[in-house]
N, C-alpha and C positions, 0 to 999 in steps of 0.2 A: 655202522649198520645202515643198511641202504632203504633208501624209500618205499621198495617192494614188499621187502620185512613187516611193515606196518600197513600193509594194505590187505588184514586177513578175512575181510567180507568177501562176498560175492554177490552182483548181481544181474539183471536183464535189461537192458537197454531195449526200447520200442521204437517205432518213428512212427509218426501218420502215415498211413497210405493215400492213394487217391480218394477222393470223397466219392460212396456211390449213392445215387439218388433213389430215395425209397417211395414209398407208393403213392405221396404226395408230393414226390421231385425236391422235399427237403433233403442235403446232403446228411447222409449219417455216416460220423467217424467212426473210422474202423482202427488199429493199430496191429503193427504186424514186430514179431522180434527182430530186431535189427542186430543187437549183439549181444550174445550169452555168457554166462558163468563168468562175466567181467569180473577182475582184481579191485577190490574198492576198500574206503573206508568211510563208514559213516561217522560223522562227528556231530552231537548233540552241542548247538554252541548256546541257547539261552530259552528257558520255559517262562509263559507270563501266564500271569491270569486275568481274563479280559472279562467286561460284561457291559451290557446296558440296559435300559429299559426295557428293551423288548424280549431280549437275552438270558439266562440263566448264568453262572459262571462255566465258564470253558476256557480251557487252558491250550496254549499257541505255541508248537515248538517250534523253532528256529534252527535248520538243521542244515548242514555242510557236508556234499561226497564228495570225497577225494579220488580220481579215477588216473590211472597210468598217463603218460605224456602220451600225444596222438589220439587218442580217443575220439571219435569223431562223433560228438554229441553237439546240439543246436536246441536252445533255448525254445524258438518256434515249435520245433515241429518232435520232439523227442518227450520222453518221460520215462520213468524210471518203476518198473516193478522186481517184484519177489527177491526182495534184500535178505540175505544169508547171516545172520549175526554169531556170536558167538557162541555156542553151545546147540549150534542148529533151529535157532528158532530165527524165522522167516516173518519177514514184514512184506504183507504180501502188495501195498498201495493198493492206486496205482501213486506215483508222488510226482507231480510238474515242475519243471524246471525252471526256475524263476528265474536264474540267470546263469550265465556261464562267466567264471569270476576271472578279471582278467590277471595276468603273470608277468611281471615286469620284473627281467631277471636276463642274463646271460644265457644261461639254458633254462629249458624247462624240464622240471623233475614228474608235474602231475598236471591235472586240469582238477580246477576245482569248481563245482555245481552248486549251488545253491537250492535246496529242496522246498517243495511245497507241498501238502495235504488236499488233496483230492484232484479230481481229472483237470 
């Protein structure tokens, strides 16, 4: 079975645009779709439950996309919305890209991203 087979998500890849300056000349991000109905797969790799003094309990997921070989995603400047899961329910982020994980291999079969919870 091939790699493709397992990659039955879909999602939206974004990139920053230019920054434009608003009515106090502070830049405001803007994000524009960069690549659609991409082939992915989300993988849930570990939930905690964190808290401190200041804090209530809230719980951290730790999540892994897996996107096609090529993919041209960037840590900087990309993120990731309206994830396709299975049964049609949509995770709509937006989720940042903590890192682009690297592939030390012969060929490469996917890119893997490392996902984060909010802008």
């Amino acid at each position: 079975m091939s790699l493709a087979a397992h990659l039955v998500h879909r999602c939206t890849i974004q990139r920053l645009r230019n920054p434009v300056p608003d009515g106090y000349q502070a830049d405001q991000v803007q994000w524009a779709d960069w690549l659609t109905d991409v082939p992915c797969r989300l993988v849930t790799k570990a939930q905690r439950v964190a808290s401190d003094d200041r804090t209530q309990l809230a719980v951290l997921t730790s999540s892994k996309l897996l996107l096609p070989a090529g993919t041209d995603v960037a840590a900087e400047d990309c993120q990731v919305v309206n994830i396709v899961i299975e049964g049609g329910q949509v995770l709509a982020g937006p989720f940042g890209i903590a890192a682009v994980l690297p592939r030390r291999a012969r060929t490469v079969h996917h890119v893997t991203v490392e996902l984060e919870s909010g802008p």
